[in-house]
FIROVO-131842 format. One record per residue (C-alpha): x, y, z; residue in three letters. Coordinates in steps of 0.02 Angstrom, whole numbers, padded with zeros to 5 digits, always signed. Layout:
N
XYZALA ...
//
This chain:
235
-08024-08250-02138UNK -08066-08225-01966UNK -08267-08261-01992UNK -08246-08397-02116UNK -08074-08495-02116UNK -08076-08671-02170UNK -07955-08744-02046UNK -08055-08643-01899UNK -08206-08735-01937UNK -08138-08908-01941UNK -07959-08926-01883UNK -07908-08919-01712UNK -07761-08792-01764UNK -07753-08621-01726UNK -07833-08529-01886UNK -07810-08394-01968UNK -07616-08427-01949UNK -07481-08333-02053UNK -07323-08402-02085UNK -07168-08284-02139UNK -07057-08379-02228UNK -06964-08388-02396UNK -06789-08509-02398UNK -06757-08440-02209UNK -06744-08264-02235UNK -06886-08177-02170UNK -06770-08070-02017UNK -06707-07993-02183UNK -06858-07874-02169UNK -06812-07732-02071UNK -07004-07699-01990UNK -07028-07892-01957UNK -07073-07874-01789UNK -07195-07726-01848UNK -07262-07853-01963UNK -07274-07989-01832UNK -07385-07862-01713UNK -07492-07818-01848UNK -07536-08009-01883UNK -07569-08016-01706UNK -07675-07887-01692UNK -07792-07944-01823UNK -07780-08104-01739UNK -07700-08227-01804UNK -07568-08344-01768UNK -07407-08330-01826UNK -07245-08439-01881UNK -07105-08391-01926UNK -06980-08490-02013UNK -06791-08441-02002UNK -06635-08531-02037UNK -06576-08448-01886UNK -06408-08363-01964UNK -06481-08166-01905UNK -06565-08242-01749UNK -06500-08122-01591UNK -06576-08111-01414UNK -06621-07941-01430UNK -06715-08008-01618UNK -06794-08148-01516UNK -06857-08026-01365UNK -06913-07897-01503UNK -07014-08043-01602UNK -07081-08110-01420UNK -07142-07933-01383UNK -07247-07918-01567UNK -07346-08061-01499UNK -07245-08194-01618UNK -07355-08378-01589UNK -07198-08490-01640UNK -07048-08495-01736UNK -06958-08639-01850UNK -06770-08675-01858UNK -06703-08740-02011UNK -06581-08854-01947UNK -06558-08996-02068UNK -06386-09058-02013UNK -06256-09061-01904UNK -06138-09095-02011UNK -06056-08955-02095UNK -06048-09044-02287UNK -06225-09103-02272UNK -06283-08949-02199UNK -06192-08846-02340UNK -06244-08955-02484UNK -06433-08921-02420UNK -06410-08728-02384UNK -06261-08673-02477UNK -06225-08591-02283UNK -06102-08640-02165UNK -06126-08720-01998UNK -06011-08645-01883UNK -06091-08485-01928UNK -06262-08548-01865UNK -06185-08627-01715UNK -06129-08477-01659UNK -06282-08360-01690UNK -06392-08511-01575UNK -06260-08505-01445UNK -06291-08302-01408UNK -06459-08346-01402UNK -06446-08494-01257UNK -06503-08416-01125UNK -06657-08356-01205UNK -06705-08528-01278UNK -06670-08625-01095UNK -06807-08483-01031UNK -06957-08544-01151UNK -06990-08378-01185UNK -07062-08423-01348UNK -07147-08579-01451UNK -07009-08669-01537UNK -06964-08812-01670UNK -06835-08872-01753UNK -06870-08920-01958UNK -06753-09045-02053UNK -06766-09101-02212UNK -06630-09230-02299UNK -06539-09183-02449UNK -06609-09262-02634UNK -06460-09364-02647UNK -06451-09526-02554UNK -06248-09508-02545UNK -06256-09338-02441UNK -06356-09431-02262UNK -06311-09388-02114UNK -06231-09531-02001UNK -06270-09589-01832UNK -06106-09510-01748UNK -06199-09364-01843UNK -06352-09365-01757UNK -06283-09407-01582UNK -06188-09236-01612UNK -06358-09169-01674UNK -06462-09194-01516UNK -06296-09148-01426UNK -06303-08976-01501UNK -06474-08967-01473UNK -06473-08982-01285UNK -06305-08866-01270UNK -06400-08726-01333UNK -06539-08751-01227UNK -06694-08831-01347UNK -06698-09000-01312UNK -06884-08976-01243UNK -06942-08906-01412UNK -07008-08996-01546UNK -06916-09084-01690UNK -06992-09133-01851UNK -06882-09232-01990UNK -06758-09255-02041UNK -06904-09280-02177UNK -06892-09325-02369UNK -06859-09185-02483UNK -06998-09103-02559UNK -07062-08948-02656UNK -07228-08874-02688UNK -07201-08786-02837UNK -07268-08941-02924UNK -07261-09121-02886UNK -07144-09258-02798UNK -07097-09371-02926UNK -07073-09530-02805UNK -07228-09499-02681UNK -07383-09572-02649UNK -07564-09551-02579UNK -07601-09726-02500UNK -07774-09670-02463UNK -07815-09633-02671UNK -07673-09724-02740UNK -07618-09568-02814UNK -07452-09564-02900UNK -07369-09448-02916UNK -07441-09349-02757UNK -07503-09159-02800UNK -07500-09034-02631UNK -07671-08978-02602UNK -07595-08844-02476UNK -07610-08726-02625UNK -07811-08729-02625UNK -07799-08688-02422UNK -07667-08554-02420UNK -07609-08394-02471UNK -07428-08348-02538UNK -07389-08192-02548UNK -07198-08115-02560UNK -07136-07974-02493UNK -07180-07860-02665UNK -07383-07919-02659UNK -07364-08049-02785UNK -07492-08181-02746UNK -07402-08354-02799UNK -07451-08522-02799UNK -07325-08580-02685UNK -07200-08505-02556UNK -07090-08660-02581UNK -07050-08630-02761UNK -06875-08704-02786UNK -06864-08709-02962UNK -06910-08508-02986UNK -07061-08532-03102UNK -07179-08423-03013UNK -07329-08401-03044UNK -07394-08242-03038UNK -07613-08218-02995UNK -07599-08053-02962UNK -07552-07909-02849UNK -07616-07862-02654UNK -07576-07696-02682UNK -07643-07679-02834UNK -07821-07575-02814UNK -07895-07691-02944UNK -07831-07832-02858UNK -07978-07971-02795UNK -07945-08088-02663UNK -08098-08201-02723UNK -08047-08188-02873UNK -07876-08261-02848UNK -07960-08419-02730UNK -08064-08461-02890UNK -07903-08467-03004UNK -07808-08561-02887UNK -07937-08697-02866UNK -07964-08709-03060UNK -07778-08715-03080UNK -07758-08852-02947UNK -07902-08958-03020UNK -07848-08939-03202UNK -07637-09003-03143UNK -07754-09146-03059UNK -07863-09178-03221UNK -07709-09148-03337UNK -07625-09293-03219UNK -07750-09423-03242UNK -07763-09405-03445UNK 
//
């Protein structure tokens, strides 16, 4: 990955990166931080993606100290219905996990951004009293200089949005081609085609741990599966 990454050669980002994610529960892992350093130290960048409800400031100097690159809040809402009918989580519960961890955001001590993404139903939006109490929030516990992306449309990659559309090819619906340019792998080695699978129909290309296992191997079957959803599309 190192020699011959994709994105290294022609993207401006920084490549290899891993991201540790999987619906914001990735400080479940008890050796997270020993998983962070050992990214590091086979240098890449990493991400990881938390919905912030185990975040502490000893977590945060622990993840800082493995060499972690960045991390991602999911914080769709402000609200406490809209952010419940997104996460099936409560608000005030985040709220107060942030708060502890003020002083360590106001510091910079670490890459941050803040992800939201909108609910699927149009009825369940957040207001504009709602986001005035957003960016509120946001500068009370200290990360009003990070970086905020959303609140987006909701999407999955475990096949295709139903409503989008490629201007450029007039594609419709819209396949992600993130699938050909990644690898997702969960925390038991199984190499899936998508870390974002909401619906729970994984599919399953193999094993890392598995001694047989080939890494080429699985970036041949993932190609031929994303060209033959494509081909499948068009007929």
């Amino acid at each position: 990955l190192n020699e011959n990454h994709f994105f290294r050669k022609y993207s401006a980002k920084m490549c290899p990166r891993i991201t540790f994610c999987g619906l914001g529960a990735p400080l479940l892992h008890p050796e997270i931080s020993q998983i962070v350093r050992i990214a590091h130290n086979a240098g890449m960048y990493s991400q990881l993606v938390t919905n912030g409800m185990l975040l502490t400031p000893e977590k945060l100097q622990q993840l800082k100290d493995a060499h972690l690159d960045e991390m991602a809040i999911s914080l769709h809402s402000i609200n406490s219905d809209n952010y419940f009918a997104i996460t099936g989580l409560q608000i005030n519960d985040l709220k107060k996990a942030l708060l502890k961890c003020k002083n360590f955001f106001a510091e910079r001590k670490l890459k941050f951004a803040i992800w939201r993404v909108k609910h699927p139903n149009p009825v369940i939006q957040d207001t504009i009293q709602d986001e005035m109490e957003f960016q509120s929030f946001i500068h009370e516990i200290g990360l009003e200089w990070c970086e905020i992306l959303g609140p987006s449309e909701p999407w999955s990659r475990d096949g295709y949005v139903q409503t989008s559309k490629c201007v450029a090819v007039n594609d419709n619906p819209f396949w992600c081609n993130k699938i050909v340019f990644t690898v997702n792998t969960d925390w038991e080695g199984n190499m899936v085609l998508c870390c974002n699978d909401y619906n729970y129909e994984h599919v399953n290309l193999g094993n890392a741990f598995d001694d047989n296992f080939s890494f080429q191997e699985y970036m041949m079957t993932v190609s031929y599966t994303h060209l033959r959803a494509h081909e499948t599309l068009r007929h």
